[in-house]
C-alpha positions as CSV (number, residue, x, y, z in Angstrom):
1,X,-62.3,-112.3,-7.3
2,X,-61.4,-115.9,-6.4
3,X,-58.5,-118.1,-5.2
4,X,-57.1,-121.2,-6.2
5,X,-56.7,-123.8,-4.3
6,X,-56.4,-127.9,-4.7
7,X,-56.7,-129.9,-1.8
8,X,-54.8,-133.4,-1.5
9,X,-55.2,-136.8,0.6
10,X,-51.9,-139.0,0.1
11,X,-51.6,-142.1,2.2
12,X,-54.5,-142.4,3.6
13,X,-55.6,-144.9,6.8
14,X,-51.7,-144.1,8.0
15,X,-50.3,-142.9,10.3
16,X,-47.1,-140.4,9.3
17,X,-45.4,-140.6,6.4
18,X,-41.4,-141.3,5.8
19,X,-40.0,-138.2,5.1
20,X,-38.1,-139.4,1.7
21,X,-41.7,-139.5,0.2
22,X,-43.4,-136.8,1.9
23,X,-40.2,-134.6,0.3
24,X,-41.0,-136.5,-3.0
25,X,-44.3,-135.9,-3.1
26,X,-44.4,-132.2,-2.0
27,X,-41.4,-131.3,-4.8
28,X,-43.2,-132.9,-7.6
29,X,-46.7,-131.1,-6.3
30,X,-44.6,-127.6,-6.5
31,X,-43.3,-128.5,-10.3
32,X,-46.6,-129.3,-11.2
33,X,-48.3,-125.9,-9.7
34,X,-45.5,-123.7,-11.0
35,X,-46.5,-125.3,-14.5
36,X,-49.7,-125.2,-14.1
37,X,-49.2,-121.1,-12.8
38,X,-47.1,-120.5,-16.3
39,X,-49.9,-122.2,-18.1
40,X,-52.7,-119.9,-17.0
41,X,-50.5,-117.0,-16.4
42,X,-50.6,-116.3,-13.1
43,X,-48.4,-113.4,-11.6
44,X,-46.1,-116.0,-9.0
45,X,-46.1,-119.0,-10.3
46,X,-44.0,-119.9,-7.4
47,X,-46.3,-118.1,-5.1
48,X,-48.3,-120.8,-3.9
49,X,-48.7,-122.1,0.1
50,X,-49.6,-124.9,1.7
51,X,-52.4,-124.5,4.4
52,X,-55.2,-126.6,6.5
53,X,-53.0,-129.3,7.3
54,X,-54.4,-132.2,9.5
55,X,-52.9,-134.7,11.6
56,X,-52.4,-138.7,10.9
57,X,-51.4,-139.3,7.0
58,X,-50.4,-136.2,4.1
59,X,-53.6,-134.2,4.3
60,X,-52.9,-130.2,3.2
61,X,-54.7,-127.7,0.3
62,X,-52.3,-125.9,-1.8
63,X,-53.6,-122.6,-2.0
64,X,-52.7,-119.9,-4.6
65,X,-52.4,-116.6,-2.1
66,X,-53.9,-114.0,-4.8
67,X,-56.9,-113.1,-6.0
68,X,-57.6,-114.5,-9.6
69,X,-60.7,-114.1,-12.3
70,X,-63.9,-116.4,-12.1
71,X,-62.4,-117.3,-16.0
72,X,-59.1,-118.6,-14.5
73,X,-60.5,-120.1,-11.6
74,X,-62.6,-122.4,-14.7
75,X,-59.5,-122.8,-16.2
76,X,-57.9,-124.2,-13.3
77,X,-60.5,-126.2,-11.9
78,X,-61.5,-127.8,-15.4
79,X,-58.0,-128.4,-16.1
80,X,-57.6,-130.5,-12.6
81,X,-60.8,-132.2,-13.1
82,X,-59.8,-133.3,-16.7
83,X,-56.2,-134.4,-15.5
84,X,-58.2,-136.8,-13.0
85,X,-60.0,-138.1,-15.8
86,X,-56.9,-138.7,-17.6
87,X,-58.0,-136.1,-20.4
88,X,-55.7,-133.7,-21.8
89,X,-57.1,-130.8,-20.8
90,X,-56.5,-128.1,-23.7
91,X,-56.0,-125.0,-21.2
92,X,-52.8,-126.7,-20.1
93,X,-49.4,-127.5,-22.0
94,X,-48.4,-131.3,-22.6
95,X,-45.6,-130.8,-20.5
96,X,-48.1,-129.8,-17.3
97,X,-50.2,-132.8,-17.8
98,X,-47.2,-135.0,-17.5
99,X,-46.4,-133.5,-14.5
100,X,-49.4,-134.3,-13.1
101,X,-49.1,-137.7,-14.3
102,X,-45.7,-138.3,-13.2
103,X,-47.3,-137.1,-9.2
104,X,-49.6,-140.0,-9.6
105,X,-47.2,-142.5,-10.0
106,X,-45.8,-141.8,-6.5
107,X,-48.8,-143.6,-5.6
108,X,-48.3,-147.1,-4.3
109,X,-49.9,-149.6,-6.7
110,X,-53.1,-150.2,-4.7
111,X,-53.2,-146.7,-3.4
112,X,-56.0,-144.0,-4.3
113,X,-55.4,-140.0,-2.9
114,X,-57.8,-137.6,-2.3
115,X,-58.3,-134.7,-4.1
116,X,-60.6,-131.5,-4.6
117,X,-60.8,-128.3,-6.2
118,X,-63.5,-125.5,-5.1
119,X,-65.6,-123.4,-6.7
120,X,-66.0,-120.0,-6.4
121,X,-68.5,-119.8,-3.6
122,X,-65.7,-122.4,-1.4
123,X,-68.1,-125.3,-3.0
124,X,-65.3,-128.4,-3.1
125,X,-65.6,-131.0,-5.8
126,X,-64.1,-133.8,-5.0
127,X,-62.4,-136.7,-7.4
128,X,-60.1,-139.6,-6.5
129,X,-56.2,-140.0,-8.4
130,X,-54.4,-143.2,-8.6
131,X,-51.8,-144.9,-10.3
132,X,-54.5,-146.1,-13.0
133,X,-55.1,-142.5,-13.9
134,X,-51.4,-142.5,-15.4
135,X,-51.8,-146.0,-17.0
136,X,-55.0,-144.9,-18.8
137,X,-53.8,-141.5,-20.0
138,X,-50.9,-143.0,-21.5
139,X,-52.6,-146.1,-23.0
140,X,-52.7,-144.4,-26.3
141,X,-49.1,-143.9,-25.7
142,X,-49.6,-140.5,-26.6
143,X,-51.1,-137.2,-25.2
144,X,-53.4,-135.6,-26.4
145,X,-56.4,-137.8,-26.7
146,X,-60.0,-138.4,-25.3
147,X,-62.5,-141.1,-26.0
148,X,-66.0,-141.2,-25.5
149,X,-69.2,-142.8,-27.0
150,X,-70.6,-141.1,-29.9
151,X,-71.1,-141.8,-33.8
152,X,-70.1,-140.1,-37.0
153,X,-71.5,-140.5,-40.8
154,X,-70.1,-140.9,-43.9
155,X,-69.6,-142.8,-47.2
156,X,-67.0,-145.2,-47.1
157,X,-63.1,-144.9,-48.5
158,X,-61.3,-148.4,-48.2
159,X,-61.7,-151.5,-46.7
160,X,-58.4,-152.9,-44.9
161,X,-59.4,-156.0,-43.9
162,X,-55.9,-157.9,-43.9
163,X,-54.4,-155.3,-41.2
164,X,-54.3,-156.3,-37.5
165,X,-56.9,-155.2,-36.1
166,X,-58.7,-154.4,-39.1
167,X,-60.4,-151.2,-40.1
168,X,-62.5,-148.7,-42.8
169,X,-61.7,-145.3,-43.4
170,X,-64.9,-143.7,-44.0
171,X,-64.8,-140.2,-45.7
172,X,-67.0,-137.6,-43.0
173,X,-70.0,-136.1,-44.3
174,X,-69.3,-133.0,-42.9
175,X,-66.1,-132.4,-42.9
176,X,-64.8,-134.5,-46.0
177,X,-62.0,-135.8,-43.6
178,X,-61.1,-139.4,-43.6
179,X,-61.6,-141.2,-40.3
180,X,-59.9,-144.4,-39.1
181,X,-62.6,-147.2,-38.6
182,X,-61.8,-150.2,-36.1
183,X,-64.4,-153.1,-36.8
184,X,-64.6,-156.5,-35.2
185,X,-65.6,-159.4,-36.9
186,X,-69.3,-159.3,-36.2
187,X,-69.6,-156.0,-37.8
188,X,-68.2,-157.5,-40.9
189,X,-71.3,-158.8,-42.6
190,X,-73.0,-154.9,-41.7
191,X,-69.7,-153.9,-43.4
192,X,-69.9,-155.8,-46.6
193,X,-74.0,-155.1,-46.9
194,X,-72.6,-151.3,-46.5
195,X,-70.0,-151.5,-49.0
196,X,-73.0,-153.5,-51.5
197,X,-74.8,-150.2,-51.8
198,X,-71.8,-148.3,-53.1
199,X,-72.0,-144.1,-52.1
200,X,-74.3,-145.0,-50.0
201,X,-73.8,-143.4,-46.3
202,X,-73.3,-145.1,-43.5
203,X,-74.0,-144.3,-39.6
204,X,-71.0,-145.7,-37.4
205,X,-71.2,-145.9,-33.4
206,X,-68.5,-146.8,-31.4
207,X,-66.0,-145.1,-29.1
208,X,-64.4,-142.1,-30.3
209,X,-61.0,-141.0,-30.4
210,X,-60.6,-137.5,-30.5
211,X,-57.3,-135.7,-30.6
212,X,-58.2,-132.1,-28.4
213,X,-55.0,-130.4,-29.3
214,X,-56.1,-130.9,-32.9
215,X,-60.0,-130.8,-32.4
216,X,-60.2,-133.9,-34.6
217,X,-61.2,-137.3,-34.7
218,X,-58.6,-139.8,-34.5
219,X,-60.2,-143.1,-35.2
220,X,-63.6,-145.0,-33.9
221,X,-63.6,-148.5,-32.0
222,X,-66.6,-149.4,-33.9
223,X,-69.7,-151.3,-32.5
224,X,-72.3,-150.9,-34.7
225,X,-72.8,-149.8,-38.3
226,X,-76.1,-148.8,-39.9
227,X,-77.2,-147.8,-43.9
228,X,-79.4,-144.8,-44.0
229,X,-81.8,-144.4,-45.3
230,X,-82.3,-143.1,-49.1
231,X,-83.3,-139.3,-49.8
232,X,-84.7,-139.5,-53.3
233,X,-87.0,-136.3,-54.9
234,X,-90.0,-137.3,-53.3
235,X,-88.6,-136.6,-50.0
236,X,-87.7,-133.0,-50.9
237,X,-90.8,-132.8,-52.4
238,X,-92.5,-133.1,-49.0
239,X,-90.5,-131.1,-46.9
240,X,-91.1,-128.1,-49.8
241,X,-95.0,-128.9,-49.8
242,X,-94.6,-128.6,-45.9
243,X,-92.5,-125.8,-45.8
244,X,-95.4,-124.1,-47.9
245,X,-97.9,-124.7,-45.3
């Protein structure tokens, strides 16, 4: 079995801290752990302590005070990571990662806190939280959404050149969806070539939107579009003859 426990830094290189923020900061921590509790489905969500305090600025861990499973102890500690990240981590409701959110922007605006999870051997992993992990998770305006490098392929659907910024939709090869295509203006003349050879599909690379709630793609900043290559008969008539042998 394992415990729960996140460890936090706030204010760091002080000394003390006024009590009006200290009370602040230690309320919102409790709403976010009770949500967080209610989320994983923990027995007392209201359970948890506060332990290993040290002296000079807001040092503590948060400890839950029961054992838990090695699956819930991932849970938890992927879900903490992820918030860090400013991901949306799918093990947790909306309303939790706002919480978490909202605790950041107690932060002062040049301010960064400490904080770690640990793993099941007492292993911690450590990851910094600031007031620019709230900006960036909420730079899409809405939760939930991740991006990351990566490409997709397809044929393409329209052109919407006249928007601002313009875009493609490009119809997916695998799963037929249609997916929202940013380009920039040097990507145009790859664009037009592409659209020259009609049905032909296309490779697009860019960053990639991805909405994890939905486990779907919700557009691609696009930096670089490539034709692929024909597959005529001759093709399948090689991979046949070297299937054979």
């Amino acid at each position: 079995m394992s415990r729960l426990r996140l460890q936090i830094h706030f204010n760091k290189g002080r000394e003390g801290i006024a009590l009006d923020r200290l009370e602040h900061i230690v309320e919102e921590m409790r709403k976010f752990l009770a949500s967080v509790s209610d989320d994983l489905e923990l027995l007392e969500p209201n359970g948890w302590v506060a332990t290993d305090f040290k002296t000079g600025s807001l040092q503590l861990t948060n400890a839950y005070p029961y054992d838990v499973g090695s699956g819930k102890l991932t849970r938890f500690n992927d879900s903490i990571i992820a918030l860090a990240k400013s991901e949306f981590p799918p093990s947790l409701d909306e309303s939790t990662a706002n919480q978490f959110f909202d605790l950041a922007t107690l932060l002062d605006s040049e301010e960064k806190a400490d904080m770690a999870v640990f793993s099941d051997d007492g292993t911690p992993i450590s990851f910094e939280v600031s007031r620019e992990t709230t900006t960036k998770a909420r730079s899409l305006e809405i939760l939930p959404f991740r991006v990351a490098l990566g490409a997709i392929q397809g044929t393409i659907h329209s052109l919407h050149n006249g928007s601002k910024p313009p875009y493609f939709t490009l119809r997916e090869l695998s799963t037929r969806h249609l997916v929202k295509c940013l380009y920039r203006a040097e990507d145009y003349p790859d664009l037009l070539e592409a659209l020259h050879h009609g049905e032909r599909v296309i490779h697009v690379r860019g960053k990639v939107v991805t909405n994890t709630r939905r486990r779907e793609i919700f557009e691609i900043r696009v930096n670089q579009i490539t034709i692929a290559e024909p597959y005529g008969y001759e093709d399948v008539e090689k991979f046949l003859k070297k299937g054979i042998q």
